[in-house]
DOTIRO-46585 format. One record per residue (C-alpha): residue in one letter; x, y, z; residue number from 0. Coordinates in nm, 4 decimals, padded with zeros to 6 digits. Layout:
REM DOTIRO-46585
<site><type>A</type><xx>X</xx><yy>Y</yy><zz>Z</zz><seq>NUM</seq></site>
...
//
This chain:
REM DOTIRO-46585
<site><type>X</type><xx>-05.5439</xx><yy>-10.1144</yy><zz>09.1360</zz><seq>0</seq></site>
<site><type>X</type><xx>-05.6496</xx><yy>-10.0872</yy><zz>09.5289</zz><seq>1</seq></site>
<site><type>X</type><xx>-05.2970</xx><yy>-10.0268</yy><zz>09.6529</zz><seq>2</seq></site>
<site><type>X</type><xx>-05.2739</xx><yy>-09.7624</yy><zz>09.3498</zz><seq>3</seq></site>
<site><type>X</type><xx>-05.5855</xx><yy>-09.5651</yy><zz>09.4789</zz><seq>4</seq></site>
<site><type>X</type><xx>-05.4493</xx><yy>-09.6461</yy><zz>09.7999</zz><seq>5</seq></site>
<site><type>X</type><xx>-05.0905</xx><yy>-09.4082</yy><zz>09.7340</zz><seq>6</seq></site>
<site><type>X</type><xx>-05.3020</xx><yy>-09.1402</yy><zz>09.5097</zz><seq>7</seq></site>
<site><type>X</type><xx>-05.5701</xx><yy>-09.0966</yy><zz>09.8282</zz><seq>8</seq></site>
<site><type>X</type><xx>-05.2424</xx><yy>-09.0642</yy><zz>10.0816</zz><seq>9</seq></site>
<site><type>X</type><xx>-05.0849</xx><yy>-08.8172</yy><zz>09.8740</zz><seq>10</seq></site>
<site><type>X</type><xx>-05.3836</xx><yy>-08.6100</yy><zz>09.8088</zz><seq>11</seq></site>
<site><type>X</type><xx>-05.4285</xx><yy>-08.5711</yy><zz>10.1618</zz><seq>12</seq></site>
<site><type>X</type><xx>-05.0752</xx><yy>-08.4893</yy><zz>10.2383</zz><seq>13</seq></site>
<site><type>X</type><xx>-05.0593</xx><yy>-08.2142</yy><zz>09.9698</zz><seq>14</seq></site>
<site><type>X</type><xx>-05.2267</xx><yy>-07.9303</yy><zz>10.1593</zz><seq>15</seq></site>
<site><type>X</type><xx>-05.0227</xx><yy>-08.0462</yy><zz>10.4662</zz><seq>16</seq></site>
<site><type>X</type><xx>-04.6984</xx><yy>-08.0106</yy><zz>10.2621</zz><seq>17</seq></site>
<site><type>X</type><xx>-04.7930</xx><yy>-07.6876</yy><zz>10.0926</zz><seq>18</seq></site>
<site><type>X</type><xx>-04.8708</xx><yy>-07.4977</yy><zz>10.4538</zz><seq>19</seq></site>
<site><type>X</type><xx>-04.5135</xx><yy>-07.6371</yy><zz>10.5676</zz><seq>20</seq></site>
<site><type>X</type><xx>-04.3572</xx><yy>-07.4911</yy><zz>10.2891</zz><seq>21</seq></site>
<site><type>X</type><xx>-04.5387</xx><yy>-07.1565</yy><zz>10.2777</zz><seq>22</seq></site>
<site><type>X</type><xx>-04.4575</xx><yy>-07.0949</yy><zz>10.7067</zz><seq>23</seq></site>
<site><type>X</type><xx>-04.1200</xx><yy>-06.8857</yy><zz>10.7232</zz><seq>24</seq></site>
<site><type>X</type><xx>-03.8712</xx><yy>-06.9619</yy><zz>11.0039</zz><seq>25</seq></site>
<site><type>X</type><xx>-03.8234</xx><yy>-06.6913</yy><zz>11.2940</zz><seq>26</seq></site>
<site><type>X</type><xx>-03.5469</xx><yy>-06.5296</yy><zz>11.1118</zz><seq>27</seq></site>
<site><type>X</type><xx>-03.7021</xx><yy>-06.5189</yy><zz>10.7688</zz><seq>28</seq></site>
<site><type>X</type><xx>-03.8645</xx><yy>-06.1668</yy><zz>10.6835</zz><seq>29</seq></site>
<site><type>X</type><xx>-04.1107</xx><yy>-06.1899</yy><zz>10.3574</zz><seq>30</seq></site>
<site><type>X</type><xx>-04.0302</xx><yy>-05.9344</yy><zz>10.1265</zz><seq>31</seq></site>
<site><type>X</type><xx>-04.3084</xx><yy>-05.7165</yy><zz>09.9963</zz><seq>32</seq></site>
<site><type>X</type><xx>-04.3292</xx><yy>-05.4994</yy><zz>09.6875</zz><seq>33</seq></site>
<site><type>X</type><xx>-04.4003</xx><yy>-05.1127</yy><zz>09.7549</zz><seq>34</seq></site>
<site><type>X</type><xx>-04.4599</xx><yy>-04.8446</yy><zz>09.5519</zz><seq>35</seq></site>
<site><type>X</type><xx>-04.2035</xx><yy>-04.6382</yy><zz>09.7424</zz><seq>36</seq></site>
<site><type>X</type><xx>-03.9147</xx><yy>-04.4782</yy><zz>09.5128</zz><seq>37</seq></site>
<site><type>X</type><xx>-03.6243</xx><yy>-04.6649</yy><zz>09.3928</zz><seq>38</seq></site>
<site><type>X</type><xx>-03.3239</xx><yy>-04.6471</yy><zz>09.6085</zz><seq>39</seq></site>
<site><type>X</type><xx>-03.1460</xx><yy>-04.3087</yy><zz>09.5777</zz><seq>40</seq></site>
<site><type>X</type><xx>-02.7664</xx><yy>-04.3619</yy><zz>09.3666</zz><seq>41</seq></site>
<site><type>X</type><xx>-02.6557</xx><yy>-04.2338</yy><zz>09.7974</zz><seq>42</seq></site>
<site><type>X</type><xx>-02.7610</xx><yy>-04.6214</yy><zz>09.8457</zz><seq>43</seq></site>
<site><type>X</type><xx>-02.5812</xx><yy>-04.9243</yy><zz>09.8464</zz><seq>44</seq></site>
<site><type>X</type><xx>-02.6265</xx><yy>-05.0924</yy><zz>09.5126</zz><seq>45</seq></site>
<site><type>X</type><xx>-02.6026</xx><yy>-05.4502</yy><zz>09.3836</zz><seq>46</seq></site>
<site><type>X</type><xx>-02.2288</xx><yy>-05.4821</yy><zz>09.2318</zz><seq>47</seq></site>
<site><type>X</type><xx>-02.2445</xx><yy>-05.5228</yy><zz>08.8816</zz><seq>48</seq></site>
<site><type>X</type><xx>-01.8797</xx><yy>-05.4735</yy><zz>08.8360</zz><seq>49</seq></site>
<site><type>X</type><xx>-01.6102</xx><yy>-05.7214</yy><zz>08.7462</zz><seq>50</seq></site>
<site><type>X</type><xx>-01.2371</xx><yy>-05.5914</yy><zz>08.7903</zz><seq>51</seq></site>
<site><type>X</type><xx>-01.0453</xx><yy>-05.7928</yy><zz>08.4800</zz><seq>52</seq></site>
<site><type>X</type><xx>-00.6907</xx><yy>-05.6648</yy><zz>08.6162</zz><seq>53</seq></site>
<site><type>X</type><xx>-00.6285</xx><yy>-05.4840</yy><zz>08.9249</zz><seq>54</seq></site>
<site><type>X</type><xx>-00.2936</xx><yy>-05.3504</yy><zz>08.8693</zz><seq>55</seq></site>
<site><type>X</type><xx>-00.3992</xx><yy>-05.1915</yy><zz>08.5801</zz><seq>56</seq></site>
<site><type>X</type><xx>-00.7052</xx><yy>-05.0478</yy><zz>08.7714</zz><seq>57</seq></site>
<site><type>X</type><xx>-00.5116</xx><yy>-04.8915</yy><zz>09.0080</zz><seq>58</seq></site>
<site><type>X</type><xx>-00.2444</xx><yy>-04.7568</yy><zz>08.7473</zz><seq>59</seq></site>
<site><type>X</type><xx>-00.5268</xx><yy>-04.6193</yy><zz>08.6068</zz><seq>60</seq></site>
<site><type>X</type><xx>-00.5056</xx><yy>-04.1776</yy><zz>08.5989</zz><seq>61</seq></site>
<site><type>X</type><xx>-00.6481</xx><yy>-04.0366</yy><zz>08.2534</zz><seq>62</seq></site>
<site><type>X</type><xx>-00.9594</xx><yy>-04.1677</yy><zz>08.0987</zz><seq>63</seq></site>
<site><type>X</type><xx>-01.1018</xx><yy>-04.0945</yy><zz>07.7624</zz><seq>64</seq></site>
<site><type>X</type><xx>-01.4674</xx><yy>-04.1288</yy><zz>07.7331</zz><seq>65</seq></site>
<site><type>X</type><xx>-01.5796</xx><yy>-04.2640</yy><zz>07.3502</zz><seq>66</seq></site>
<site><type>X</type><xx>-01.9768</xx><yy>-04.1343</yy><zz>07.2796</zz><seq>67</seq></site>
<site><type>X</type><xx>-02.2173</xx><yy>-04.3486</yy><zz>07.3964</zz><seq>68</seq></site>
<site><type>X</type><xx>-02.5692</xx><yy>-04.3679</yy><zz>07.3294</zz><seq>69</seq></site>
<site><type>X</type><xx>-02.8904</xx><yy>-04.1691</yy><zz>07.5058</zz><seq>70</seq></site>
<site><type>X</type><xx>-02.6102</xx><yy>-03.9002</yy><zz>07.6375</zz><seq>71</seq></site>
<site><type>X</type><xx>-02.5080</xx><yy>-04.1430</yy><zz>07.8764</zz><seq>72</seq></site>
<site><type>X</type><xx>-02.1478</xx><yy>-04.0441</yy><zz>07.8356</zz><seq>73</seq></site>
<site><type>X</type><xx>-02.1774</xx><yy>-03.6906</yy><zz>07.9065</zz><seq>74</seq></site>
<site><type>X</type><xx>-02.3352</xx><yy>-03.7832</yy><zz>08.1941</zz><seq>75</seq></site>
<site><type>X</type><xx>-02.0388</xx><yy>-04.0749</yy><zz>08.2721</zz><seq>76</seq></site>
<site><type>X</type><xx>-01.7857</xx><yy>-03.7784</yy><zz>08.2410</zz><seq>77</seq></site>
<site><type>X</type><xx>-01.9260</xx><yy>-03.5887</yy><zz>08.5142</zz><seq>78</seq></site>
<site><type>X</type><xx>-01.9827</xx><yy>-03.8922</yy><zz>08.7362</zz><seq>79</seq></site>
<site><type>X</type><xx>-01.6117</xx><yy>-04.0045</yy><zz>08.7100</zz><seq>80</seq></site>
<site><type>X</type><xx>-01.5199</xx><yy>-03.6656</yy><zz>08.7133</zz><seq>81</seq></site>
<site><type>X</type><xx>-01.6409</xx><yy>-03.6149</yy><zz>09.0609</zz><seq>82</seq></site>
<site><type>X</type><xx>-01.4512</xx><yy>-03.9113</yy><zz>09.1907</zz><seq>83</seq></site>
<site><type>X</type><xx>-01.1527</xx><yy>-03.7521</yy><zz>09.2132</zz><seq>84</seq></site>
<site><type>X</type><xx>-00.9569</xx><yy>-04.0086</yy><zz>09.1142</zz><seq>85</seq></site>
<site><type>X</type><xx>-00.9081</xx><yy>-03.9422</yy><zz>08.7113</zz><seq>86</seq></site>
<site><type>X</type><xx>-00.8995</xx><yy>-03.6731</yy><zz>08.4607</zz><seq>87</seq></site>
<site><type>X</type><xx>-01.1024</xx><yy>-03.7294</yy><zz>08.1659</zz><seq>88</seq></site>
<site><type>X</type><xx>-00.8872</xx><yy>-03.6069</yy><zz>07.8858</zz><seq>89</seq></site>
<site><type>X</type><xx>-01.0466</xx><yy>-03.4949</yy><zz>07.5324</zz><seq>90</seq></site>
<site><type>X</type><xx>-00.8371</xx><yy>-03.7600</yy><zz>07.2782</zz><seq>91</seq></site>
<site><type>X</type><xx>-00.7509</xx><yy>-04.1635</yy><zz>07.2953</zz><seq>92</seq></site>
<site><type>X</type><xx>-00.4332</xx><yy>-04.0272</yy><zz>07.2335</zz><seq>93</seq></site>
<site><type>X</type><xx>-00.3649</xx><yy>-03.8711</yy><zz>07.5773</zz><seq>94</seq></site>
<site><type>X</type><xx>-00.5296</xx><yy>-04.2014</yy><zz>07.7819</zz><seq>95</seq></site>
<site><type>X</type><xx>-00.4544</xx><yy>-04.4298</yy><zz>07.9900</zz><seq>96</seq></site>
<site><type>X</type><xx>-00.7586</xx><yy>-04.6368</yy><zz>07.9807</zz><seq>97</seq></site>
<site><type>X</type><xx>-01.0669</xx><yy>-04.6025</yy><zz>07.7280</zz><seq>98</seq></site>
<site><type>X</type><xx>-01.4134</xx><yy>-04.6382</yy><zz>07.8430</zz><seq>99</seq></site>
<site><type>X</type><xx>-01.6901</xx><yy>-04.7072</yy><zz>07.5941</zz><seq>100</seq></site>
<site><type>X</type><xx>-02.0025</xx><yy>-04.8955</yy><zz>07.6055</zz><seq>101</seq></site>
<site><type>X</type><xx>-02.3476</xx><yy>-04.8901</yy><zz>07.5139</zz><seq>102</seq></site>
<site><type>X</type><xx>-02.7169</xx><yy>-04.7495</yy><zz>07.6750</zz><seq>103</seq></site>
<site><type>X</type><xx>-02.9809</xx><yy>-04.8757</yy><zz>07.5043</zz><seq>104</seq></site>
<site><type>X</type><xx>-03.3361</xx><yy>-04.7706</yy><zz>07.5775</zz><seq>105</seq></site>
<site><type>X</type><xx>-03.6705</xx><yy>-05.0682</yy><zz>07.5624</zz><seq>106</seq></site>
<site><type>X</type><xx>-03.9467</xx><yy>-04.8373</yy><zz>07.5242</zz><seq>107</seq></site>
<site><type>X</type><xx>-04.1658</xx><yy>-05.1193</yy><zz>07.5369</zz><seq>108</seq></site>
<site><type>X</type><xx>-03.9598</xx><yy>-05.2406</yy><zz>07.8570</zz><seq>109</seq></site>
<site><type>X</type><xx>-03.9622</xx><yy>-04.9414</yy><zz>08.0338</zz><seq>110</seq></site>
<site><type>X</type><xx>-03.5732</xx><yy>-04.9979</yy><zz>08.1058</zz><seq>111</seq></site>
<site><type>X</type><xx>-03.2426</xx><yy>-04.8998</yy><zz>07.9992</zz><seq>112</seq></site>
<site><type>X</type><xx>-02.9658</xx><yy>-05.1227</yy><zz>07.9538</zz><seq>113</seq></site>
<site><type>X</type><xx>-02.5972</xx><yy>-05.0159</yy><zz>07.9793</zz><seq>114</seq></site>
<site><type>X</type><xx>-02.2995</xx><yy>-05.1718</yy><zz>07.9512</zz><seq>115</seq></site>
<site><type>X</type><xx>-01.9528</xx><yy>-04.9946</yy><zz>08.0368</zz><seq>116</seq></site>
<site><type>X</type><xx>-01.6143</xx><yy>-05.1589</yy><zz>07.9060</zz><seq>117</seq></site>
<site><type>X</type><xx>-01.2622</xx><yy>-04.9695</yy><zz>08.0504</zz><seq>118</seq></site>
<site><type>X</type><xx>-00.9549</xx><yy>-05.1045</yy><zz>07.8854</zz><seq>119</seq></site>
<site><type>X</type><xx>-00.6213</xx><yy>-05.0409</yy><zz>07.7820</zz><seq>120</seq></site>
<site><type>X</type><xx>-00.5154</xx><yy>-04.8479</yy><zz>07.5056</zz><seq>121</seq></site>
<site><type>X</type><xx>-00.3891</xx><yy>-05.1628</yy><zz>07.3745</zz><seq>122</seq></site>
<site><type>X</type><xx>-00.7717</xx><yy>-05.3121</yy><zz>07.3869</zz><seq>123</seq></site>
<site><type>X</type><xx>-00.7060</xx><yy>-05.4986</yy><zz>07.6931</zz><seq>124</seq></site>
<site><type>X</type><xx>-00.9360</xx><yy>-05.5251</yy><zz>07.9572</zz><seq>125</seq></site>
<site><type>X</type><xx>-00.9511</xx><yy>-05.3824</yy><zz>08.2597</zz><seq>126</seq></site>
<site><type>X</type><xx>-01.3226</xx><yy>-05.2833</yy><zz>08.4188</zz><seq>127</seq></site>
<site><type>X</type><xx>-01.6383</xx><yy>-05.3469</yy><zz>08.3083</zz><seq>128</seq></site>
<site><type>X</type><xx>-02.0080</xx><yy>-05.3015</yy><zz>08.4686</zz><seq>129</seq></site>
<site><type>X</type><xx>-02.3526</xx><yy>-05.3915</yy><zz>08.3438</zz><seq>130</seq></site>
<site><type>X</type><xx>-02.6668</xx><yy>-05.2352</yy><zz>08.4265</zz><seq>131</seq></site>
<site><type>X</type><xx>-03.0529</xx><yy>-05.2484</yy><zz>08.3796</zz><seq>132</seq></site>
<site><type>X</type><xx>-03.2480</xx><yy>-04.9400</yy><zz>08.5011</zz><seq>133</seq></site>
<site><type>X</type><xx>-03.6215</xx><yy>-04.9125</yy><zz>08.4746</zz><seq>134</seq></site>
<site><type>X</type><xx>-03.7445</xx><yy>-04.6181</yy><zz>08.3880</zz><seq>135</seq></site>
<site><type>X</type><xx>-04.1299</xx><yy>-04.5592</yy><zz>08.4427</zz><seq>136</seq></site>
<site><type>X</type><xx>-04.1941</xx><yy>-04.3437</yy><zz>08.6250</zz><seq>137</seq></site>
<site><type>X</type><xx>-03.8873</xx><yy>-04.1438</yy><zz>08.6366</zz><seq>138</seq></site>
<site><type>X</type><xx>-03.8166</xx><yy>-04.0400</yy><zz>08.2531</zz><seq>139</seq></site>
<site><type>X</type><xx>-03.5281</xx><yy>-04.1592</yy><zz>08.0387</zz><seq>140</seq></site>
<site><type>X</type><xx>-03.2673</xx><yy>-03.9035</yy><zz>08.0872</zz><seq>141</seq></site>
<site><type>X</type><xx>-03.3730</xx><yy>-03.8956</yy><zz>08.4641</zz><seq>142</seq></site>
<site><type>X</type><xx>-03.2628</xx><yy>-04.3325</yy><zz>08.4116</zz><seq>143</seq></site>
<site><type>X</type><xx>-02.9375</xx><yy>-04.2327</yy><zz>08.2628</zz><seq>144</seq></site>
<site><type>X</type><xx>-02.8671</xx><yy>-04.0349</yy><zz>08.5297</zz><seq>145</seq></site>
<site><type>X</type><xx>-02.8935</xx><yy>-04.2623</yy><zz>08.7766</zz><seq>146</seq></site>
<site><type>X</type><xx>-02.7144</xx><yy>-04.5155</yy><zz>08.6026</zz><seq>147</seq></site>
<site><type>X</type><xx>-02.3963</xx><yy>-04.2975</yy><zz>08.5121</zz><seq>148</seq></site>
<site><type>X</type><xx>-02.4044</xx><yy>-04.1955</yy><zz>08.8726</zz><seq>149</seq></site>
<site><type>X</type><xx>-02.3926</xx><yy>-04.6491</yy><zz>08.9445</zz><seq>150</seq></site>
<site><type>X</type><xx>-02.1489</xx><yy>-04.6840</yy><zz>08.7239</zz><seq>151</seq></site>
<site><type>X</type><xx>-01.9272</xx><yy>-04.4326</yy><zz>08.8852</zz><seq>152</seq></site>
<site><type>X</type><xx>-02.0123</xx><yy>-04.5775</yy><zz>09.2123</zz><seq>153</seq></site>
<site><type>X</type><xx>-01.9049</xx><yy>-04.9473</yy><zz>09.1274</zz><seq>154</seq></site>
<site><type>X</type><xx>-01.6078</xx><yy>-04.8020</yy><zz>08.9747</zz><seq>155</seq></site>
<site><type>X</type><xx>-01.5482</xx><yy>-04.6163</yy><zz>09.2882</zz><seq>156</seq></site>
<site><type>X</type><xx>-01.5801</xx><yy>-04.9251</yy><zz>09.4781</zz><seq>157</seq></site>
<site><type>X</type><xx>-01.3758</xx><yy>-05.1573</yy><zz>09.2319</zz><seq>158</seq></site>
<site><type>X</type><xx>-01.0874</xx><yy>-04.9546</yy><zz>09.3050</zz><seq>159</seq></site>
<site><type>X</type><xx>-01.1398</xx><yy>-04.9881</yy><zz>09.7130</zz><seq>160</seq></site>
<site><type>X</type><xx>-01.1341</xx><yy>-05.3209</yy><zz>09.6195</zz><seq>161</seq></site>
<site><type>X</type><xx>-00.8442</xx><yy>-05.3140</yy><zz>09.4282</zz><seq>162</seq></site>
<site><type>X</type><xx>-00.6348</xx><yy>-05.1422</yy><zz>09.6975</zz><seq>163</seq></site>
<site><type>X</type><xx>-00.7307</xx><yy>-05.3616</yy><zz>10.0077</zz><seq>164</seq></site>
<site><type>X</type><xx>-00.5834</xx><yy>-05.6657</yy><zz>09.7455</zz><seq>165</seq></site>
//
């Protein structure tokens, strides 16, 4: 019972000597703080979502058809791929090379969007894909799908960098 009381009094007196080793930050360590400065302009570097399934296709890649998506968002994805420069966004499945299609689903309760965007093969393959969650309060919903469209361009953009360095 002694030596028991013993260990419990030793460790109780190390805790608070443990806990201020733990919360001290080496030299090189910065602590990140929240702000309440904007989000990150699409300009920015953004985390990559993407995943590349096949590169060869990627880069074979020249005529995309765009299915409907939900809350506009592929309106807004036509535009954004549009100004890559890199593909012409034809009006039928017919006339593709590739078929993007996805989903944007709004949590009102969340305050967030989240988007998925599948590219494959006519034959259903796959080729690209890229998922996204966007928070939306303050900026409104359609200012959020936006932003996204213009990320989703932007890791598509990237994925095919990627794909021609390989």
């Amino acid at each position: 019972m002694k030596r028991t009381l013993g260990w419990l009094a030793m460790v109780l007196l190390l805790l608070p000597w443990l806990s201020a080793q733990e919360g001290q930050q080496s030299e090189g360590e910065q602590e990140q703080r929240p702000t309440l400065s904007r989000a990150p302009s699409s300009s920015q570097r953004t985390p990559q979502t993407a995943t590349v399934n096949d590169y060869q296709r990627l880069l074979r890649m020249q005529r995309i058809f765009v299915e409907r998506m939900d809350n506009a968002l592929s309106e807004k994805l036509v535009v954004a791929v549009g100004k890559l420069g890199r593909f012409k966004i034809v009006p039928s499945p017919k006339e593709a090379d590739a078929i993007m299609h996805g989903s944007c689903l709004e949590s009102r309760r969340l305050k967030r969007v989240h988007t998925e965007v599948f590219i494959s093969d006519r034959g259903g393959r796959s080729i690209w894909q890229d998922n996204i969650v966007h928070s939306y309060n303050p900026p409104s919903l359609e200012q959020a799908v936006n932003d996204t469209a213009s990320v989703v361009a932007q890791h598509l953009g990237e994925s095919l960098e990627e794909a021609l360095r390989r």
